[in-house]
matplotlib code that plots the C-alpha trace (Angstrom):
import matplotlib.pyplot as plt

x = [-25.5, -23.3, -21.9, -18.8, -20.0, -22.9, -20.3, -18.2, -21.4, -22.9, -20.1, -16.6, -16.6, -18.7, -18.3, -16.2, -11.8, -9.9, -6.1, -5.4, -7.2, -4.2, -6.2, -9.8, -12.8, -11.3, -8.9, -9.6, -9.2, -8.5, -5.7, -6.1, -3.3, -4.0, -3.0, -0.3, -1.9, -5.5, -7.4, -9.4, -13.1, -15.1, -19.0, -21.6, -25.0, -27.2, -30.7, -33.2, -36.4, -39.2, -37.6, -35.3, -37.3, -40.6, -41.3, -41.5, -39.3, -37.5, -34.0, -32.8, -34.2, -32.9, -29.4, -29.5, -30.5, -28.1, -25.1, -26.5, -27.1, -23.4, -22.3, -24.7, -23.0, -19.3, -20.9, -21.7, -18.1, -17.0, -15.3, -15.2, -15.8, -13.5, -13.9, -17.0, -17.3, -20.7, -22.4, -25.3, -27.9, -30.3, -33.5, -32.1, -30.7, -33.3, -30.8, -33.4, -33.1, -29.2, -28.9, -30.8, -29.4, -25.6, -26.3, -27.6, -24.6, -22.2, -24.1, -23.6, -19.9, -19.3, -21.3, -19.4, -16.3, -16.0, -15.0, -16.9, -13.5, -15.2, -17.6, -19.5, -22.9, -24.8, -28.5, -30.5, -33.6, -33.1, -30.4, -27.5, -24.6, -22.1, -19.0, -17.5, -14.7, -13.4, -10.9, -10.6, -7.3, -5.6, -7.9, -10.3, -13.3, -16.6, -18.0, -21.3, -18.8, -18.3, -21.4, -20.5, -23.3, -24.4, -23.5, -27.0, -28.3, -29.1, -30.3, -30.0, -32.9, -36.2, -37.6, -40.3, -40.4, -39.7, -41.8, -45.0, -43.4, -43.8, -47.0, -47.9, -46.4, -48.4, -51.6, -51.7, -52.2, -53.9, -52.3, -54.3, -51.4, -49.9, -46.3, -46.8, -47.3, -44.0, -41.7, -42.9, -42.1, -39.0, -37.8, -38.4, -36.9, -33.8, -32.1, -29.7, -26.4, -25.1, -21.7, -20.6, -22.2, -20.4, -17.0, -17.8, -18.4, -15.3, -13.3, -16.8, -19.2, -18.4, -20.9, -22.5, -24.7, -27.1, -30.8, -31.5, -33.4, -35.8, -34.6, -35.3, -34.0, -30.8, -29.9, -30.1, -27.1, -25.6, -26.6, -25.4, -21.9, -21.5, -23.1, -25.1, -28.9, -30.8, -33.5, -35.2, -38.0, -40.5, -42.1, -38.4, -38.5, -37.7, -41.1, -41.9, -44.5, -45.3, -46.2, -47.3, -49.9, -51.6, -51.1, -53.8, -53.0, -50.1, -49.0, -49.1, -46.7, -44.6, -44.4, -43.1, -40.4, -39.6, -39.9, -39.9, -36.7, -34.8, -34.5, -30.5, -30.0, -27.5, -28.2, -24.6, -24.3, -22.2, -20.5, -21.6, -18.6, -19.1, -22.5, -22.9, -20.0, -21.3, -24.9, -22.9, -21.0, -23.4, -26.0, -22.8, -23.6, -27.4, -27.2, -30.7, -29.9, -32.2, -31.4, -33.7, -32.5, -29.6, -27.3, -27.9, -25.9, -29.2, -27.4, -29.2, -32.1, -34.5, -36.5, -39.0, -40.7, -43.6, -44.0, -41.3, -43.9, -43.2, -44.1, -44.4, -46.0, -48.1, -46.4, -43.3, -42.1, -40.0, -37.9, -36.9, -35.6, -34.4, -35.9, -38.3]
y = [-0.5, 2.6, 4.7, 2.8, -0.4, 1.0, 1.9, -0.9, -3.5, -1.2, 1.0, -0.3, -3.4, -4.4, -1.9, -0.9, -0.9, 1.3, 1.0, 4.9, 5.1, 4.5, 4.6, 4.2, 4.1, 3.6, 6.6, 10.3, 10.9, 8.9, 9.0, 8.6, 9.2, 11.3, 9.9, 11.8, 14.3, 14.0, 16.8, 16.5, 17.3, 17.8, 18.2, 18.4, 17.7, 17.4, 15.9, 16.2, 14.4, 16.4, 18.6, 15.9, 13.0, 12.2, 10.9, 6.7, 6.5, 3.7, 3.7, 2.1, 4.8, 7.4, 6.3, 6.0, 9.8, 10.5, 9.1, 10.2, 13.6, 13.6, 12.0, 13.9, 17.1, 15.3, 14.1, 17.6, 18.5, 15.5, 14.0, 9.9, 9.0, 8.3, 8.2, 9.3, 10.5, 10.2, 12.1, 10.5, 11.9, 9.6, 9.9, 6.3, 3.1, 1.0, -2.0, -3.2, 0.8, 0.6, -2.6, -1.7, 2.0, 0.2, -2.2, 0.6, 2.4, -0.2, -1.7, 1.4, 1.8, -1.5, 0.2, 3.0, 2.7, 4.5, 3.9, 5.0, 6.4, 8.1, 10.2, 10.6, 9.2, 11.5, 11.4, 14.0, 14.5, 12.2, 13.8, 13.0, 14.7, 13.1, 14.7, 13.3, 13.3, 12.6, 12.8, 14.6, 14.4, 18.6, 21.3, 19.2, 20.2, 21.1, 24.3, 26.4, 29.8, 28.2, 28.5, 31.0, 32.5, 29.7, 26.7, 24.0, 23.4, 19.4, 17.5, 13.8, 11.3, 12.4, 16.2, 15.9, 12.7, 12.6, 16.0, 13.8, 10.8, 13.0, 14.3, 10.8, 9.9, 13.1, 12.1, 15.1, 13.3, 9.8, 7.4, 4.6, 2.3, 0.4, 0.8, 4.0, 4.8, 2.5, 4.2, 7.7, 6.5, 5.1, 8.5, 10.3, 7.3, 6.6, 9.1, 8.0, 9.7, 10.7, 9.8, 8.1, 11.4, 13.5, 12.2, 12.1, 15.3, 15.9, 18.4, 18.6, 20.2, 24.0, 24.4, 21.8, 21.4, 19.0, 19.5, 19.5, 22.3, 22.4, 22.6, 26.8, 27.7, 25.9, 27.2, 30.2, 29.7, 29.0, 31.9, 33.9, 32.0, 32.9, 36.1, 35.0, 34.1, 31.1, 30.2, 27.0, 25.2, 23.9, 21.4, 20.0, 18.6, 15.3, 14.2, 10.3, 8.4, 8.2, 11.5, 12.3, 8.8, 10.3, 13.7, 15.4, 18.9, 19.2, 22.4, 20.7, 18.1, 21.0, 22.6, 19.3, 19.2, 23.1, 23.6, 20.2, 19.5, 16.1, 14.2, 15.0, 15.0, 16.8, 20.1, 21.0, 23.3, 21.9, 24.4, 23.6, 21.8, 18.9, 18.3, 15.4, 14.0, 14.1, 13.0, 9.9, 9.4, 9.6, 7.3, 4.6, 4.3, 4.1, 7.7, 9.8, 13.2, 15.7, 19.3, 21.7, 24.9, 27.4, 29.7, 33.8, 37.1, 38.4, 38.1, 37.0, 36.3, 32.8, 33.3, 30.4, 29.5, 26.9, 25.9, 28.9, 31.2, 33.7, 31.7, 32.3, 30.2, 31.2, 30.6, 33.4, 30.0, 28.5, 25.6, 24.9, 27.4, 27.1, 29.7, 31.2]
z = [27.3, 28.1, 24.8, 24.4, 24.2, 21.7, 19.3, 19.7, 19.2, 16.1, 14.5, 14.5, 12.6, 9.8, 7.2, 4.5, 5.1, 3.2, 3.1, 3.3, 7.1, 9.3, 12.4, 12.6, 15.6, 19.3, 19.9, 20.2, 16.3, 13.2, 11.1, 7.7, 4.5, 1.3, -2.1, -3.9, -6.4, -4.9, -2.9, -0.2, -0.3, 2.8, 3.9, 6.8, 6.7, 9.8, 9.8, 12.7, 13.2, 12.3, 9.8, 7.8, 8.4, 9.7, 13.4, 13.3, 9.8, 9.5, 11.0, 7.4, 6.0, 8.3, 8.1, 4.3, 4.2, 6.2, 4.3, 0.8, 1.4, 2.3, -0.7, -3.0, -2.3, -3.0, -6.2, -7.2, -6.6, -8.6, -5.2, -4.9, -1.2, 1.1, 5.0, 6.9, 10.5, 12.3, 15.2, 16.7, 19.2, 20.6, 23.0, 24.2, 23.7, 21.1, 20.6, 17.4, 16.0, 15.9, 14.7, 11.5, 11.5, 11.7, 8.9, 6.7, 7.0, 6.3, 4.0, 1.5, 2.9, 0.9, -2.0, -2.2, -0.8, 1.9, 5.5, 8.9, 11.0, 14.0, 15.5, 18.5, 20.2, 22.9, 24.6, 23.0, 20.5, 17.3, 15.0, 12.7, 11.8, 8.6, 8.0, 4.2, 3.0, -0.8, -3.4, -6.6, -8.6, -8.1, -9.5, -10.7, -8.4, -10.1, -8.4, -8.6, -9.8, -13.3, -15.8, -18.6, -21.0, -23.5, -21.3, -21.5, -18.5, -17.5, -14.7, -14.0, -12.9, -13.0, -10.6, -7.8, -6.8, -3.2, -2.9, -4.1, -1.9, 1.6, 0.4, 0.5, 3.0, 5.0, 3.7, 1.4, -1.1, -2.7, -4.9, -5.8, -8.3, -5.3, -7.5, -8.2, -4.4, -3.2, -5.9, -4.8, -0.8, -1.9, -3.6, -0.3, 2.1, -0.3, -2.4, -5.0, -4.8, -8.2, -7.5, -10.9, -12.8, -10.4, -10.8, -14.3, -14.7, -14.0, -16.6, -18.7, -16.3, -16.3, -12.7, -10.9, -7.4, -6.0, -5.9, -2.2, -1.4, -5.6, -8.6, -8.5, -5.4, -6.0, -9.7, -7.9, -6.0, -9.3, -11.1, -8.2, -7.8, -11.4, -12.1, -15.4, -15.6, -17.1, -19.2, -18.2, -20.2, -17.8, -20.3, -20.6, -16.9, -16.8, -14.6, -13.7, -15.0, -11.4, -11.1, -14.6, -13.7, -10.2, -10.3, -12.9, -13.2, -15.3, -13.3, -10.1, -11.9, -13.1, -9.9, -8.2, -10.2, -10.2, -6.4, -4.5, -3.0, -1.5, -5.4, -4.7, -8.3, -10.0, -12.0, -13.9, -16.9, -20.1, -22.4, -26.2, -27.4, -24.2, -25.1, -26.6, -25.0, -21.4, -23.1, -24.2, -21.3, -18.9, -21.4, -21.3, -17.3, -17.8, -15.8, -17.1, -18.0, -19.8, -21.2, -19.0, -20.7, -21.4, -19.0, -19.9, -19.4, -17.6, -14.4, -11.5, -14.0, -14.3, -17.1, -16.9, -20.2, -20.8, -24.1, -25.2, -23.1, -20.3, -17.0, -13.1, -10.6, -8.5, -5.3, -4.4, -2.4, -5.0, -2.9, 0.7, 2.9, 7.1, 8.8, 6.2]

ax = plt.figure().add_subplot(projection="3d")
ax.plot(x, y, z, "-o")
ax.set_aspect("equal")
plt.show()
């Protein structure tokens, strides 16, 4: 099977149509139309075998990360998705790999509402790049420059999950409740994209960003975008009875949900007036979301507190970094 046949077998029909993509897969680019009085919102996320993804995961599960992590980060700019555009590098042709890897993919393009419109396929080690694309109505983005002194601090979903989940998965670990164990996996093969929270959001949220990297590392990009500090309540975390079940130290449970990264959650900060509003709103779509703690003038300062006490864990490595 030579490339073009690949992508015409797997990629250009059975998924998602959308009436605003004009041209689609088969020419050198797509065409697609923007509605009046929307904005365009765009995003790249590459994942790689052995860094994204363990070797032998499930193409299902590989092409599910790989379209949520795209549509996390529109979710945390309160975009609805639109059109996708997919670059694929493969060792070779496994016709079993891509029929599973297709389906995946336009499985959640029905879900969601988007449509696949190009791309690319070359040999190569095992990677995937997703470039997104959404709308949000004019100036309505959410962005991480926005959280003001006094504005709470929430998450949605539970924290740590798909840390514990590739522990597991890497035999760091033992979980001995077999539901436990699955749910854990589950987390790490198949975020949940908060789109519905993210859009929203919209006009409430006063900062917003997805927890890719741990819940730490990645307030710190807001606190930095918006020059204030935070205080956040580590007892407050929302934590799974999953974890809270199998993992005995309550610290090691804590530090899960600080540090671990790959829940693709949102973390958004609320100024006091919205806050029962988005509480309500988001409780109306059966969308967790817990208050974690309270945006500071300390610029550039996380004050972490455990029951209202001065806290630091013991590790400086607070989240995921490329090339630490």
């Amino acid at each position: 099977m030579k490339e073009f046949d690949l992508i015409g077998n797997y990629f250009a029909k059975g998924g998602y149509v959308r009436k605003d993509v004009l041209l689609g897969i088969g020419d050198d680019a797509a065409v697609t139309k923007v509605p009046a009085g929307q904005c365009v919102v765009t995003t790249t996320d590459t994942i790689v075998e052995g860094v994204h993804f363990l070797p032998q995961t499930a193409p299902e599960s590989i092409a599910h990360r790989a379209i949520a992590v795209n549509l996390s980060d529109l979710a945390a700019m309160g975009a609805q998705p639109a059109w996708i555009s997919l670059s694929l590098s493969l060792p070779s042709i496994n016709e079993s790999w891509l029929k599973a890897f297709s389906e995946k993919i336009h499985s959640l393009s029905h879900y969601f509402s988007f449509q696949l419109i190009g791309g690319d396929t070359v040999q190569g080690p095992l990677s995937i790049t997703v470039t997104a694309q959404g709308f949000i109505p004019d100036d309505n983005q959410i962005t991480r420059s926005g959280a003001e002194p006094g504005d709470w601090l929430f998450v949605t979903g539970s924290l740590g999950d798909a840390g514990v989940g590739l522990d597991l998965l890497q035999n760091k670990i033992t979980v001995s409740n077999p539901e436990h164990a699955s749910y854990l996996k589950n987390r790490h093969w198949f975020p949940t994209p908060r789109v519905l929270a993210g859009t929203t959001l919209r006009r409430i949220a006063t900062s917003c960003i997805d927890i890719s990297d741990g819940l730490i590392q990645d307030l710190k990009h807001v606190i930095s975008r918006s020059e204030v500090g935070a205080i956040v309540h580590l007892d407050k975390l929302p934590i799974s009875e999953a974890i809270t079940k199998n993992i005995e130290n309550g610290i090691d449970a804590i530090t899960y949900a600080a540090t671990a990264g790959d829940d693709y959650e949102l973390l958004f900060t609320v100024p006091e007036e919205q806050r029962v509003h988005i509480e309500t709103a988001l409780a109306s779509y059966n969308i967790p979301v817990t208050r974690i703690g309270q945006i500071t003038g300390a610029t550039g300062k996380i004050d972490l507190r455990l029951n209202q006490k001065p806290f630091e864990f013991e590790s400086r490595k607070l989240g995921f970094e490329h090339f630490s």
